[in-house]
C-alpha positions in Angstrom: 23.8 34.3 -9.1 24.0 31.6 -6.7 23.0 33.6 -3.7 19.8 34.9 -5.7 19.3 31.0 -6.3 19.5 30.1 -2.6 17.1 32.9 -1.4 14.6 31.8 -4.1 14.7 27.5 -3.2 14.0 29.4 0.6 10.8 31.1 -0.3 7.7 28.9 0.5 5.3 30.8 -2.0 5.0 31.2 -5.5 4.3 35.1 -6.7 2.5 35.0 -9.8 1.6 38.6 -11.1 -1.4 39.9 -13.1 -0.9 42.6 -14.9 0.6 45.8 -12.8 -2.6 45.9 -10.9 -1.9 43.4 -8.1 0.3 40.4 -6.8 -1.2 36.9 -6.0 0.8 34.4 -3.9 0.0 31.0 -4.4 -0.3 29.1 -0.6 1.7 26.2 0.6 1.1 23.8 2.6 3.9 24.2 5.8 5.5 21.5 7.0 3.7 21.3 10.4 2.0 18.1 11.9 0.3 19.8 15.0 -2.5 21.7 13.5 -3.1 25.4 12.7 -5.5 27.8 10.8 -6.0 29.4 7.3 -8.2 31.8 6.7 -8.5 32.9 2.7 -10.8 36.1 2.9 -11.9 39.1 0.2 -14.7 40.2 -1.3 -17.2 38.3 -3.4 -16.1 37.0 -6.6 -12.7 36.9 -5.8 -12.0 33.3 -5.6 -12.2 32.5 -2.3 -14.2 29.3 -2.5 -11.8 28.5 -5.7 -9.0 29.0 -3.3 -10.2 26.6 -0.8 -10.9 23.6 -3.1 -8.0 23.9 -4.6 -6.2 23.7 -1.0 -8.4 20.9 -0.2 -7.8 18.8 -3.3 -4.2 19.3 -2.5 -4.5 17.3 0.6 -6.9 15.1 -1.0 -3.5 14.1 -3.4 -1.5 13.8 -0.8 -3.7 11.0 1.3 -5.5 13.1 3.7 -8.5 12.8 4.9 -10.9 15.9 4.4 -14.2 17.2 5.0 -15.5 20.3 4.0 -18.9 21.9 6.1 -20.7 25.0 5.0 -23.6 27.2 6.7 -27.1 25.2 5.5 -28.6 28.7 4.5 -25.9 28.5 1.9 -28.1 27.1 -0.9 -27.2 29.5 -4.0 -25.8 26.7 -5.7 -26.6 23.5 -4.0 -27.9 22.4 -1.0 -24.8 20.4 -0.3 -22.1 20.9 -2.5 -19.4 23.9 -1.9 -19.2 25.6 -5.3 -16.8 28.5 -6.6 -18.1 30.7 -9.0 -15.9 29.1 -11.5 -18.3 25.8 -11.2 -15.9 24.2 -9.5 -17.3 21.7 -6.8 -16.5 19.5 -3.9 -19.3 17.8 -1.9 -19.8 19.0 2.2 -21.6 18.8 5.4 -24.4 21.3 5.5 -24.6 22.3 8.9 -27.1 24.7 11.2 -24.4 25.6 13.6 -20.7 25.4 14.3 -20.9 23.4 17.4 -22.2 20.5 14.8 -19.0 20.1 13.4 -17.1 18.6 16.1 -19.4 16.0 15.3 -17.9 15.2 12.0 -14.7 15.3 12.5 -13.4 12.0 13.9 -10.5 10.2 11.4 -10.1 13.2 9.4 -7.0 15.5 8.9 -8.2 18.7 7.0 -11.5 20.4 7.8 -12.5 23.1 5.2 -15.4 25.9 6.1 -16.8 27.7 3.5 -18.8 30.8 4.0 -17.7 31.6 7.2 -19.1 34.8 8.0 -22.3 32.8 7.7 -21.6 31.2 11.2 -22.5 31.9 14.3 -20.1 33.1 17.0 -19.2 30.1 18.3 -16.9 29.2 14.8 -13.9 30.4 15.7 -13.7 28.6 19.0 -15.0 25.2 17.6 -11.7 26.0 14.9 -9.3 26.7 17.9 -10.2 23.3 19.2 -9.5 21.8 15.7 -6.2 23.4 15.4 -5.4 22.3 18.8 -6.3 18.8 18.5 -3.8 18.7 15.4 -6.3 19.5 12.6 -5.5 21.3 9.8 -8.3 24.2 9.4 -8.8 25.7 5.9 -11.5 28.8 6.3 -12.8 31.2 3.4 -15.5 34.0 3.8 -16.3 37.7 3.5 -14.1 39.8 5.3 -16.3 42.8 4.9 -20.0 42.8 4.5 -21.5 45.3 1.4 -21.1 48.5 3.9 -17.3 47.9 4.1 -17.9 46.8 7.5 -16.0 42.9 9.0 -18.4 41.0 8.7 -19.5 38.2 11.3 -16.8 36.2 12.8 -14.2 36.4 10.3 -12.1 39.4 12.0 -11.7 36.6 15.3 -10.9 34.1 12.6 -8.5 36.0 10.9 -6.7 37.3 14.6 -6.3 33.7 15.3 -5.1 32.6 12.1 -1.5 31.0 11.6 -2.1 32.2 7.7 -4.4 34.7 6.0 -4.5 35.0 2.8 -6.4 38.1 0.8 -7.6 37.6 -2.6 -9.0 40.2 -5.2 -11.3 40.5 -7.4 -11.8 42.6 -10.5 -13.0 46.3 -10.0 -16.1 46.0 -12.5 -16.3 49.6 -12.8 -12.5 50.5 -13.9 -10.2 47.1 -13.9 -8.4 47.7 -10.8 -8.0 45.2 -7.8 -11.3 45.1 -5.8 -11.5 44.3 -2.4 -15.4 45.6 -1.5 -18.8 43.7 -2.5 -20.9 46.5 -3.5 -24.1 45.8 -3.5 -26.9 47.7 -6.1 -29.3 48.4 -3.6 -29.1 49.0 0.4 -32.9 47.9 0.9 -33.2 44.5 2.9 -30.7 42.9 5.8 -26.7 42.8 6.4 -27.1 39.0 5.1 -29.0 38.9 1.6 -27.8 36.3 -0.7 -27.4 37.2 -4.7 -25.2 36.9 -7.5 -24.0 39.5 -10.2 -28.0 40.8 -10.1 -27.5 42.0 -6.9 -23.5 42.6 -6.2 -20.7 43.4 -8.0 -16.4 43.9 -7.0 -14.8 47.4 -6.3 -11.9 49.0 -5.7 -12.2 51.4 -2.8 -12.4 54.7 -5.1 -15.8 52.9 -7.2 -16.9 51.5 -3.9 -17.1 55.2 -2.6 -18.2 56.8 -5.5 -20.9 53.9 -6.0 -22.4 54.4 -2.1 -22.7 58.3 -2.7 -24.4 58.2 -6.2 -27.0 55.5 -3.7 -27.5 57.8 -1.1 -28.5 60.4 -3.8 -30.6 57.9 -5.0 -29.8 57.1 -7.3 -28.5 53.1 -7.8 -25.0 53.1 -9.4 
């Protein structure tokens, strides 16, 4: 009993399980003062942007300094502010490109990015320098556009990574973990923003079945 007790005080996560489908662990924070990366990535709806704030707010309790930047084309839910789809919120620096936000960054210990499949190529350098000038780097995006394909820079990001952390949605079509964004139709660019109108969370087996009902044209 007190072996079981000594391996448990050594684990630095919290599992918390839902159900038989899937297993989340809860991040935290290391004990390391000389910067590094986190990249918290799935598919859309899956909390991603929840799981940043909530990283973020953490730091904010502990005395940090913080500042949060996002792609400005991100506008689904405000111009400024990051939002989860829980309604959860925290205010940010819009930017055009990732070169801006060494701009920002004097004075402050966490930098959060939101949306980072958004960016152009040149994030995941501009995060290296970050981490290497002793920042801590919180990053959430896609890691697979709606064709099951990585999407934008966040396969660099994630290789580069100190942590990454995959979250899950809800399958809509059978309950199960889902780790694609489907989307309903396969008209218009890679990049087309939309909510539950246009996308939806699969597990691999609906994702499949969903993108050969579309290519028999049919849309589900």
């Amino acid at each position: 009993m007190l072996s079981l007790l000594i391996i448990m005080l050594r684990i630095k996560s919290i599992n918390i399980t839902f159900g038989s489908y899937y297993q989340h662990t809860m991040f935290i924070e290391p004990k390391n003062s000389k910067g590094w990366l986190e990249v918290v990535c799935g598919s859309m709806f899956s909390g991603k942007t929840e799981e940043l704030i909530r990283r973020v707010k953490r730091a904010r309790i502990a005395k940090q300094s913080v500042r949060i930047f996002k792609p400005k084309m991100e506008t689904r839910y405000d111009k400024v502010k990051v939002v989860s789809h829980d309604d959860n919120y925290l205010d940010s620096f819009p930017v055009d490109s990732a070169s801006e936000i060494l701009d920002w960054i004097d004075g402050i210990d966490v930098v959060g990015i939101d949306e980072a499949q958004f960016f152009d190529d040149g994030l995941p350098e501009v995060c290296n320098t970050l981490a290497n000038a002793g920042k801590r780097v919180v990053i959430a995006g896609l890691d697979m556009d709606y064709l099951a394909k990585p999407f934008g820079v966040m396969p660099n990001l994630m290789a580069m990574a100190e942590y990454v952390t995959k979250v899950h949605a809800i399958c809509m079509q059978c309950g199960s973990a889902a780790q694609y964004s489907y989307r309903f139709s396969k008209k218009g660019g890679r990049v087309q923003l939309g909510e539950k109108d246009q996308y939806e969370p699969r597990c691999r087996a609906c994702f499949i079945k969903g993108m050969a009902t579309q290519t028999a044209g049919r849309r589900r």
